[in-house]
C-alpha positions in Angstrom: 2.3 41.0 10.4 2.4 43.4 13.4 1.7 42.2 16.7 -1.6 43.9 16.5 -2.7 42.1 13.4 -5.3 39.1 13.6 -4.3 35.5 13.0 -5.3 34.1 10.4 -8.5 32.4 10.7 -8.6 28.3 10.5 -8.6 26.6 7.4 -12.5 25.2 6.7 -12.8 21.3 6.7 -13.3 21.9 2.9 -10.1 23.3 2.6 -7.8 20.7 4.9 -9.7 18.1 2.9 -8.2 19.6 -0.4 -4.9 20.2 1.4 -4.7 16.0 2.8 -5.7 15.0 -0.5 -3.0 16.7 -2.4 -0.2 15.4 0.1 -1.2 11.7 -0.3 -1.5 12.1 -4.4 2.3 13.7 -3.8 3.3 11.5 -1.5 1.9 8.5 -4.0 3.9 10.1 -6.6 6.7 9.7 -4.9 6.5 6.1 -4.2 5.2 5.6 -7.8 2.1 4.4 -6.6 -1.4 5.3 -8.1 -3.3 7.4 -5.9 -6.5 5.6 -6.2 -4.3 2.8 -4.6 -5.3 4.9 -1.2 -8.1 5.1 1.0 -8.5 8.3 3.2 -10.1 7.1 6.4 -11.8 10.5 8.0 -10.9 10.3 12.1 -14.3 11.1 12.7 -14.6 10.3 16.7 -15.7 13.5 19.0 -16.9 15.4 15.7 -20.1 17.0 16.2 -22.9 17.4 13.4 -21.5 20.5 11.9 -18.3 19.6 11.0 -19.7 16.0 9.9 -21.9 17.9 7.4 -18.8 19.9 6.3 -16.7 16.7 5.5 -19.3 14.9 4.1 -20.1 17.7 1.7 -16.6 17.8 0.2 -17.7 13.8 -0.8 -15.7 12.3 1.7 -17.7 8.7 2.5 -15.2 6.7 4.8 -14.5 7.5 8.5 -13.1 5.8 11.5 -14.3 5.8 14.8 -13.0 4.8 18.5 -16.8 3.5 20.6 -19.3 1.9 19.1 -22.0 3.5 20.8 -20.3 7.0 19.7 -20.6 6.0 16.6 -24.0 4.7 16.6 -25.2 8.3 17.8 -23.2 10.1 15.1 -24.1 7.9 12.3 -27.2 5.9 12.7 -29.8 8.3 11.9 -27.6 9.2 8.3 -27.1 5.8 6.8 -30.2 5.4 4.9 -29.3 9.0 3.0 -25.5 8.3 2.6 -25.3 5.4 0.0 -21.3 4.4 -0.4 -20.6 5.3 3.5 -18.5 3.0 4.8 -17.8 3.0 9.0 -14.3 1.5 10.2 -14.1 0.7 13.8 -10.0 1.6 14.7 -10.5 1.3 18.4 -10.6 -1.4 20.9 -13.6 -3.5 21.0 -14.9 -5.5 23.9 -16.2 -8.7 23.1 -19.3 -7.6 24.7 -19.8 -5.1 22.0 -19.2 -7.2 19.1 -22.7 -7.4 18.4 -23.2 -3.6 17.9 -19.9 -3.4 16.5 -20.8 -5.6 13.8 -24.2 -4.1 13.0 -22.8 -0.9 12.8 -19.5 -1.1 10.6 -18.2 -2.1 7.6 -14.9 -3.1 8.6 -13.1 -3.8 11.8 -9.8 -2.8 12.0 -9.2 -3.9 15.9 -9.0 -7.8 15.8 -6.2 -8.5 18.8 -7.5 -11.9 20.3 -9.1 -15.0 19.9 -12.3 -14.7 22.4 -12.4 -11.1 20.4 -12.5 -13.2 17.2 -15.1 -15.5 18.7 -17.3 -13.0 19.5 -17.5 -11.4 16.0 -17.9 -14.6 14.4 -21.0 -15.4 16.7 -22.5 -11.9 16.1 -22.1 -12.3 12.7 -23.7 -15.3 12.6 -26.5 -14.3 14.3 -26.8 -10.9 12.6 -26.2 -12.2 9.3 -23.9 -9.8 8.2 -20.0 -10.1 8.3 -18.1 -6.9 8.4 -14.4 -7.3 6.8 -12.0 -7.7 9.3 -8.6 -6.3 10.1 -5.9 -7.6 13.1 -4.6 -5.4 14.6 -0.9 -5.3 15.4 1.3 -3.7 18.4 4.6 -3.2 16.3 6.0 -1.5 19.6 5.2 -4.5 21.7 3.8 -1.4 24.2 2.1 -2.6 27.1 -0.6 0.2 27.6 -1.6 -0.6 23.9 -3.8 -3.1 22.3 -3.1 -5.3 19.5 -1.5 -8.7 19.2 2.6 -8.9 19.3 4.1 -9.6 16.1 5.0 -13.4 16.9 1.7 -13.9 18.0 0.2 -12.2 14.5 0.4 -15.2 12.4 -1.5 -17.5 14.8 -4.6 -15.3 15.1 -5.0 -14.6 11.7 -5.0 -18.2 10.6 -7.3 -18.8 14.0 -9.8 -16.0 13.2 -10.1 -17.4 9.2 -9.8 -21.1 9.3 -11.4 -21.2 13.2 -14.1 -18.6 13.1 -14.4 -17.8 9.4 -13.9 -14.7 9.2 -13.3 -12.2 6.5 -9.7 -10.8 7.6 -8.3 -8.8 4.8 -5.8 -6.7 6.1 -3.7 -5.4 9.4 -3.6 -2.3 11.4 -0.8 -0.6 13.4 -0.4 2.6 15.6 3.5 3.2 15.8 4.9 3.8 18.9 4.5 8.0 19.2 8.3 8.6 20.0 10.0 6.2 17.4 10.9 6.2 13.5 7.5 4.9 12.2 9.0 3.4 9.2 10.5 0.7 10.6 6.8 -0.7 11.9 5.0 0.0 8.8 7.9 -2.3 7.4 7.4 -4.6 9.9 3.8 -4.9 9.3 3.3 -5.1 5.7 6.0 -7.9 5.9 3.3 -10.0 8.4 0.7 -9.2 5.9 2.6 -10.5 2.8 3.1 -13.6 4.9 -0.1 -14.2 5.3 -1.2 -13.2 1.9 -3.4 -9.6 2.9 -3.5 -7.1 0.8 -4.8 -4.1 2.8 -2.6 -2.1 5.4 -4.6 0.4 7.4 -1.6 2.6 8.9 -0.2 5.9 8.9 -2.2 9.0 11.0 -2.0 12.9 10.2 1.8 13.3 11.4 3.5 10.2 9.3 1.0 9.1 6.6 3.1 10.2 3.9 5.8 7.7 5.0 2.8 4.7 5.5 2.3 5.5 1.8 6.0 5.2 0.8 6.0 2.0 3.0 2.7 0.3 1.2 -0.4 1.8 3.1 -3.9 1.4 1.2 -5.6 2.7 4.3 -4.4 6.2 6.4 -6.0 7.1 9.1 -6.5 10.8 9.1 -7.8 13.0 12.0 -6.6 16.2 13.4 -5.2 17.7 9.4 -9.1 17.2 8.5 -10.4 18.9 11.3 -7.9 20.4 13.8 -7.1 19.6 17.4 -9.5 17.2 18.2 -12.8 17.6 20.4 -12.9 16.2 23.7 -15.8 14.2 24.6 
């Protein structure tokens, strides 16, 4: 290509969809694990309506998102046409938006504290509707980052089923950017197996091949779906 020559022009959603999909079947394949075994979780925070419309029209159904009330403007006025969407909350949640939080989504993948855990169960209660639950974990033990410590893991879980009665099925991590990963996606799926959970929501768009080698069921994919991300 000369240096006159146009860049290429930007993959569409459609095709970065097809693209993330064949690395987790190959990466699957490598770990001998069944594809379907895998859930892509769509990083849909900052994402306006068209590109929304472009994911969802590839048949992609699950997504993440960082604020409730975000989310509550992207998605409320599309659930009643989208049958199968499911909405994962995988940022922090303050207790005093557990109520929207659990109106809104399916799953909650940002449990780091017992008041948090309080707070859902009450909302629940009242709402009538109990949105599966996971803890999240701070495998780095990084200050400036939320989730419980790994000694501490154990205790909430039990506290936020037996306690509270919630429906915790699984734990999330966010490795610390400037380590291996591996060695906290071990770390974590050895506190789930403890504690007998089956679903690991970890891995993002630069190391969810190795979450998959390591046990993921959940990866949480943003930027490889639809580039550098918006800013709000």
């Amino acid at each position: 290509m000369s240096p006159s020559s146009p860049a290429s022009p930007p993959a569409s959603i459609a095709e970065r969809v097809t693209a993330v999909r064949s690395r987790i079947d190959a990466a699957c394949q490598a770990a001998g694990r069944d594809p379907a075994s895998v859930v892509l979780t769509a990083v849909s925070k900052t994402q306006g309506a068209e590109a929304i419309d472009a994911i969802l029209a590839t048949g992609q159904r699950v997504f993440g998102e960082n604020r409730v009330q975000e989310a509550e403007g992207r998605w409320a006025n599309r659930l009643a046409d989208l049958p199968g969407l499911e909405l994962r909350l995988i940022g922090p949640l303050q207790t005093n938006k557990a109520e929207d939080a659990v109106a809104l989504f399916d799953v909650i993948e940002t449990l780091d504290r017992e008041k948090l855990a309080r707070a859902l169960a009450v909302a629940a209660a009242k709402l009538g509707r109990s949105p599966r639950v996971l803890v999240q974990v701070n495998t780095g033990a990084e200050p400036q980052k939320a989730g419980v410590l790994p000694d501490e893991a154990d205790a909430l879980i039990q506290t936020a089923r037996d306690t509270h009665g919630l429906n915790v099925e699984g734990l999330m991590c966010i490795p610390p950017a400037d380590e291996d990963p591996a060695p906290h996606f071990d770390l974590l799926k050895s506190i789930a197996a403890c504690n007998g959970l089956s679903v690991l929501s970890m891995g993002m768009s630069g190391d969810f091949e190795a979450a998959i080698g390591r046990g993921a069921t959940h990866v949480r994919v943003g930027t490889a779906l639809f580039g550098e991300r918006n800013r709000p």
